[in-house]
C-alpha positions, 0 to 999 in steps of 0.5 A: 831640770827638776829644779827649773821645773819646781821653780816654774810652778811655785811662780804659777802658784803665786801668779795664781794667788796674786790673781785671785787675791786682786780678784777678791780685793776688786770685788770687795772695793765694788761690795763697799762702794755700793754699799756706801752708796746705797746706804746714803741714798736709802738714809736721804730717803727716809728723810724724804718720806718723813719730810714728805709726811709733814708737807703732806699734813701741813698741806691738809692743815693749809687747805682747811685753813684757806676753806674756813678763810674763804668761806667754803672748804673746797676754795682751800683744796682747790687753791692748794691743788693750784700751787702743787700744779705750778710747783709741778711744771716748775719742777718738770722744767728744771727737772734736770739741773734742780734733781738729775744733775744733782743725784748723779753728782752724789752718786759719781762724788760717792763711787769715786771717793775709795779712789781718791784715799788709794 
């Protein structure tokens, strides 16, 4: 009887390995695919807030240009300012197809790529 009852706990034993063991290998899948995404989302960033900084300064370069043109310095910001609004509501128009559905894809694309190397 003593026998059974060894034999019953060894099979708990390694019932309970095995679980935690899962346990662990899902919490590390999860550690990893977060961190592969957050990692190539925060790299996209920072080559957006570089290319943002030239815009920015190509921008002031632009508008000075366009005041001297034009003869007042004001006609180039204000001109500027006019092409960011149009930019603007085309942006907000199309927010969804040009930005979300994108971001998402990438993200989805970037979680679902350890299942596919399983």
């Amino acid at each position: 009887m003593s026998s059974k009852a060894t034999t019953i706990e060894i099979l708990f034993e390694k019932v309970e390995d095995y679980t935690r063991t899962t346990v662990e290998l899902a919490k590390l899948k999860v550690i990893d695919t977060s961190a592969d995404v957050l990692s190539s989302l925060l790299s996209r960033l920072a080559i957006a807030i570089v290319f943002a900084m030239f815009i920015l300064l190509l921008n002031f370069g632009l508008s000075i240009w366009l005041g001297e043109v034009l003869g007042s310095m004001y006609y180039g910001f204000f001109i500027m300012a006019a092409l960011y609004l149009i930019l603007s509501i085309v942006l907000y128009s199309y927010k969804d197809k040009w930005i979300k559905m994108p971001i998402s894809n990438f993200i989805i694309t970037k979680m679902l790529k350890n299942q596919k190397h399983e």
